[in-house]
VEXNUNU-841571 format. One record per residue (C-alpha): residue in three letters; z negated, y negated, x. Coordinates in pm, 1 decimal. Layout:
BEGIN
   residu         up      north       east
      ALA          Z          Y          X
...
This chain:
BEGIN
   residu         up      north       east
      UNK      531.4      679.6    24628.3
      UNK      780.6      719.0    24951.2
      UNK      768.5      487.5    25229.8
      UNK     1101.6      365.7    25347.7
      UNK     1190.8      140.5    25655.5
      UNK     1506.3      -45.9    25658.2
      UNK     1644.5     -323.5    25898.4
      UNK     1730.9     -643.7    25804.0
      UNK     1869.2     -951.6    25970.2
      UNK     1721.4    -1279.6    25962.2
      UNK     1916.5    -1431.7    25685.3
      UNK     1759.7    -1156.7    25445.4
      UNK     1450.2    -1215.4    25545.4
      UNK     1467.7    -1565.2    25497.0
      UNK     1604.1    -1493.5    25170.3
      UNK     1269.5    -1217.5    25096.2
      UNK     1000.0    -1487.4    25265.7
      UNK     1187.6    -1735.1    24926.1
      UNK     1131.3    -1508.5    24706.0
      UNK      775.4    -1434.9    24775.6
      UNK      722.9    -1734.9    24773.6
      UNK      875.5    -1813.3    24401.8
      UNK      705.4    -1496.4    24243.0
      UNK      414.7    -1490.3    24394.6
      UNK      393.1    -1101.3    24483.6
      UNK      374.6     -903.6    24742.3
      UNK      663.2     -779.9    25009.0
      UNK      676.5     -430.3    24859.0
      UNK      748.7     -568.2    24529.7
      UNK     1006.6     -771.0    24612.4
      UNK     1161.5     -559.1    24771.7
      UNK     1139.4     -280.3    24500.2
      UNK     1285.6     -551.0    24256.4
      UNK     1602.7     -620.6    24429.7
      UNK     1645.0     -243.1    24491.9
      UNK     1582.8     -181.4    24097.3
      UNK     1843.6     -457.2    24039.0
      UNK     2045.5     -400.0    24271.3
      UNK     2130.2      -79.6    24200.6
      UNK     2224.1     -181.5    23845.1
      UNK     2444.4     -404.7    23980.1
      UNK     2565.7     -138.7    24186.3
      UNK     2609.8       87.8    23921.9
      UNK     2830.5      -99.8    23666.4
      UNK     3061.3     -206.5    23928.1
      UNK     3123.1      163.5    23982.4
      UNK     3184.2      218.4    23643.9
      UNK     3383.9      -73.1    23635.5
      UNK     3615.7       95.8    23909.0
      UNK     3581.4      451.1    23733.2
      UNK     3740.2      303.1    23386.0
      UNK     3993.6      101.3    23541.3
      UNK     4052.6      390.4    23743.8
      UNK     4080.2      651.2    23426.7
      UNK     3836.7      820.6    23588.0
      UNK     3568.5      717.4    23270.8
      UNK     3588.6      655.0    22962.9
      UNK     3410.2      349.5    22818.9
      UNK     3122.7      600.1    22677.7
      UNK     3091.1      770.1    23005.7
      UNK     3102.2      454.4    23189.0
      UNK     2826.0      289.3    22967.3
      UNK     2608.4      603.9    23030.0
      UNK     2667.4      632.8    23405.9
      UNK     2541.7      230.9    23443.9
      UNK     2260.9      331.3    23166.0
      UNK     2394.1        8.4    22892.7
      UNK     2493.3        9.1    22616.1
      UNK     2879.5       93.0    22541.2
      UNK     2880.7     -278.8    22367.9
      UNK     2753.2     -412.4    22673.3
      UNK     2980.7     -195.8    22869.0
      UNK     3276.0     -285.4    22710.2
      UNK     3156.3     -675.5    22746.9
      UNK     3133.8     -647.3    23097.6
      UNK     3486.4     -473.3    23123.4
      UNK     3587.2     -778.3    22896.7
      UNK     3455.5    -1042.2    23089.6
      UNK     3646.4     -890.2    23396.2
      UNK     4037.6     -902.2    23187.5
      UNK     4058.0     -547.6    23165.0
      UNK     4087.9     -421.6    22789.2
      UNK     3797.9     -176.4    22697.3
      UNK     4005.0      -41.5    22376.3
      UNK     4290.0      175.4    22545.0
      UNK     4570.5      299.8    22311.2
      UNK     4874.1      462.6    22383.6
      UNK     5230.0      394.7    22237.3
      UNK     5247.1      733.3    22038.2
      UNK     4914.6      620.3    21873.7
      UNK     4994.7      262.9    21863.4
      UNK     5307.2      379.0    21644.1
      UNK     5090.5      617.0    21449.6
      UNK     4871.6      310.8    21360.7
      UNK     5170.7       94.0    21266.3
      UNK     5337.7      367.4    21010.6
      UNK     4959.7      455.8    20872.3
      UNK     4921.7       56.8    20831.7
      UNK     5262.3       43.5    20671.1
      UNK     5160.5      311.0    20433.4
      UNK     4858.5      130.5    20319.8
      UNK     5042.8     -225.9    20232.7
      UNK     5351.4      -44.6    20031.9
């Protein structure tokens, strides 16, 4: 393992000392928790801003924050953004195929 030193204000380390506390572990492991998290947390928003963005797809954004594309496309969900994007060519495709199938 690496050794990393970071600064921190007071407030976060009030925040650490509270979590030590409630899971009974050491500094390092707290710490190493909230960084695992974190950068999950981290890492869908950015994905979240990539698909909005048409910069992902919703497969490319559920890889790049390692979930699921169902979970993916809850999160997006959850957020008001669609995660099924058609456009109006398609859309009219769909309606004329759909058409087709009730005559």
């Amino acid at each position: 393992m690496e050794s990393v030193q970071v600064e921190v204000g007071e407030k976060e380390i009030k925040i650490m000392k509270e979590l030590l506390e409630m899971l009974h572990s050491s500094s390092s492991e707290v710490i190493r928790i909230a960084m695992v998290e974190g950068v999950k947390s981290l890492r869908m928003k950015i994905a979240f801003e990539k698909y909005v963005n048409e910069e992902f797809s919703l497969c490319r954004a559920a890889e790049f924050a390692a979930v699921s594309i169902q979970q993916m496309a809850r999160y997006i969900a959850e957020r008001g953004i669609p995660f099924f994007r058609q456009g109006i060519e398609e859309c009219k495709r769909d309606v004329r195929e759909a058409e087709g199938w009730l005559a």
